[in-house]
C-alpha positions in Angstrom: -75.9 -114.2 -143.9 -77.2 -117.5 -145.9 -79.2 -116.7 -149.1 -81.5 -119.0 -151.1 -82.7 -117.8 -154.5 -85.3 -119.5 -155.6 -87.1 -119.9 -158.8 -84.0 -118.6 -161.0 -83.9 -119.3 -164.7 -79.9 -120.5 -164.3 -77.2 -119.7 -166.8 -74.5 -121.2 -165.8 -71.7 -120.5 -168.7 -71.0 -124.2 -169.7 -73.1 -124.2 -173.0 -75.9 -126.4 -171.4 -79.3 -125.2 -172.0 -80.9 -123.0 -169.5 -82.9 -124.2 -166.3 -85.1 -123.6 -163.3 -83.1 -123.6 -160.1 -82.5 -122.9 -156.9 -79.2 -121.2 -155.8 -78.1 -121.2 -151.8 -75.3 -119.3 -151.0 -73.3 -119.3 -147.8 -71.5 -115.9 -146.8 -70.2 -115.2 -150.5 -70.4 -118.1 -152.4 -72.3 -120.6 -153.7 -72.8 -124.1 -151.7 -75.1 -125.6 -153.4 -77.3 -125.7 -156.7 -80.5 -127.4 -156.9 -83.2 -128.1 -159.1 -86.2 -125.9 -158.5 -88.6 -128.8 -157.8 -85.9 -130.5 -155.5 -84.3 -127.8 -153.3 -85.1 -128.7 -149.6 -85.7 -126.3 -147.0 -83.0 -124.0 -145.8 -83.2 -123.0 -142.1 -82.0 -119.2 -141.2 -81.7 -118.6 -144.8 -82.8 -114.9 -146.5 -84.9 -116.4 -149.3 -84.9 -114.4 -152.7 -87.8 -115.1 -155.1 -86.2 -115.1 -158.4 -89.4 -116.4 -160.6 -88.8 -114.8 -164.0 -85.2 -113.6 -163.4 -82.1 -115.0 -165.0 -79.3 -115.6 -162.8 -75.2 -116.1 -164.2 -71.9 -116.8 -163.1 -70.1 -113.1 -162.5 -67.9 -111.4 -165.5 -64.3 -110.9 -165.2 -63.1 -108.0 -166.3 -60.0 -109.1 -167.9 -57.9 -105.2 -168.2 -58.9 -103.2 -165.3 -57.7 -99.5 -164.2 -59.5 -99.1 -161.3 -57.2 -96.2 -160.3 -57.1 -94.0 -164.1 -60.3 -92.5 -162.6 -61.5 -90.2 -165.4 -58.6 -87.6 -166.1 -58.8 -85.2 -169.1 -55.1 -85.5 -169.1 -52.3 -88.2 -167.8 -50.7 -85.9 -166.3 -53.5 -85.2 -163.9 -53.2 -88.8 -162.0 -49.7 -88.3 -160.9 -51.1 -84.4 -159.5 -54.3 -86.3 -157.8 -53.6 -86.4 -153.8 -53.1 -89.9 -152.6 -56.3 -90.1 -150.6 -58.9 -89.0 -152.9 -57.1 -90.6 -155.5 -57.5 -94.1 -152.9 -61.4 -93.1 -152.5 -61.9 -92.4 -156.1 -60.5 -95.9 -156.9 -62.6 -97.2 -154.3 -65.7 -96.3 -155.8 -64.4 -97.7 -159.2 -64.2 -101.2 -157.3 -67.9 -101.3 -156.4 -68.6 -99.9 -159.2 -67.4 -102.9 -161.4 -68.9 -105.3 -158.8 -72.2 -103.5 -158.7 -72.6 -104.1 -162.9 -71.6 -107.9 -162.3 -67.9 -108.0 -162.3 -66.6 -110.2 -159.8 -63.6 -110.4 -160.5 -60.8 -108.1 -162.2 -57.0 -108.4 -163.5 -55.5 -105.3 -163.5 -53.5 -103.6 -166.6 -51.6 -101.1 -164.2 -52.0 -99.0 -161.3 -51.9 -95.1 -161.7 -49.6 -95.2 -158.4 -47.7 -97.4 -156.8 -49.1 -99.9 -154.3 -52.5 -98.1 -155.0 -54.4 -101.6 -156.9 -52.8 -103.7 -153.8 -54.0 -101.3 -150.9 -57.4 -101.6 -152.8 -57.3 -105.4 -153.1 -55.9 -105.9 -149.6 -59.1 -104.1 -148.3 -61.9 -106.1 -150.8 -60.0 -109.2 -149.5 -60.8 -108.0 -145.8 -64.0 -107.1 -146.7 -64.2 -103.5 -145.4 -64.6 -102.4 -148.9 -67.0 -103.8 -151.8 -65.1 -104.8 -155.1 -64.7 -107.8 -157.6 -61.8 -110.2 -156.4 -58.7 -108.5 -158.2 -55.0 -109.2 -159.4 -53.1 -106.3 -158.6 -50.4 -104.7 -160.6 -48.2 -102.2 -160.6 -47.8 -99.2 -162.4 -47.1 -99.4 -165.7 -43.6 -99.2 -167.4 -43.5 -96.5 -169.6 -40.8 -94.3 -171.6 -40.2 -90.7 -170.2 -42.6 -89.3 -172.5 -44.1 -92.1 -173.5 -48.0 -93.4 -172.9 -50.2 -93.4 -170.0 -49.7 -91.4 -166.6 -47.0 -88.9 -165.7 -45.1 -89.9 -163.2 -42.6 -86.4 -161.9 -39.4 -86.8 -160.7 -36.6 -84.0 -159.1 -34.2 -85.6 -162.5 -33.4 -82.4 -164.8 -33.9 -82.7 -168.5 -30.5 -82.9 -168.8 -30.1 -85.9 -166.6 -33.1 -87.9 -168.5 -31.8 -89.9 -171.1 -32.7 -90.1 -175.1 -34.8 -93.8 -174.9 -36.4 -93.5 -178.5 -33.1 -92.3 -179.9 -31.7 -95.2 -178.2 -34.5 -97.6 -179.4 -34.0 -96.0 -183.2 -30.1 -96.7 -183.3 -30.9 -100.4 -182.1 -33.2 -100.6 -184.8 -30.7 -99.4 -187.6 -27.5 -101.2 -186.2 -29.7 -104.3 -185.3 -28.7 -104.2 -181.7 -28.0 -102.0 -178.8 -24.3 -102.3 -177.6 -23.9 -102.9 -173.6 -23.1 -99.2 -173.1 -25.9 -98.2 -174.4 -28.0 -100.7 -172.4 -26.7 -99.5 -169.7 -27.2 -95.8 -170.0 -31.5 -96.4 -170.9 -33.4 -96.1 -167.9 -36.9 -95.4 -166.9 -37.7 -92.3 -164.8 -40.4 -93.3 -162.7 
């Protein structure tokens, strides 16, 4: 459906003063701006009286999680089911375009493929959402920050990686064996 807004005081983010406008938008974005007094009809247009309303260019939200969906621990993404955990970061995607964010770079997912499932379907348009980068998640230490991701590995099997990261440090570099035994568990 065709919008014009009419009668909106329009920001527009380039540092020039502020002015009365009228905005016509064509499925989901803008075609054309116009000067209030110059704008000329639009046929089969929704028309939006904007008269003492400021209207701006959408905010970017520049380190998204989308999927770390309120927690109390780390550990409890990597024990959330895959589907609510896909609904739950769902919601989080209209949520961001519902307060003006249009579009979004993601930090890190909490699972993988769960930010590009989610930006697959805003792309489609079956889901509503801010136009997003996906990522993966992100590369931690075993041990180390943000979400828990369990394997079958025994603690045996898991390697040292801050040992290994303190005996760079002290002999100034990390010899090939030693790069070769540090791995991530994932």
């Amino acid at each position: 459906m065709n919008i014009l807004i009419r009668n909106a005081r329009l920001w527009d983010g380039t540092g020039a003063d502020t002015f009365d406008a009228d905005v016509y938008v064509v499925g989901n974005r803008i075609e054309n701006v116009w000067p209030s007094t110059s704008a000329p009809w639009v046929d089969e247009a929704r028309i939006i009286d904007a008269t003492g309303l400021t209207l701006m260019p959408g905010l970017v939200e520049g380190h998204a999680h989308l999927s770390f969906v309120g927690a109390p621990r780390s550990t409890d993404l990597g024990e959330l089911p895959p589907e609510e955990h896909v609904l739950a970061t769902m919601h989080n995607a209209r949520t961001l375009l519902d307060h003006g964010f249009t579009s979004a770079f993601s930090a890190a997912s909490a699972k993988l493929r769960l930010d590009v499932v989610i930006r697959n379907e805003i792309e489609a348009g079956r889901i509503p959402g801010p136009r997003l980068r996906a990522a993966s998640p992100e590369i931690t230490v075993t041990g180390g920050p943000g979400p828990v991701h369990t394997t079958d590995a025994s603690a045996n099997e898991r390697i040292d990686v801050q040992g290994k990261a303190d005996a760079a440090a002290r002999t100034g570099r990390p010899g090939k064996k030693d790069n070769a035994a540090m791995r991530v568990d994932t």
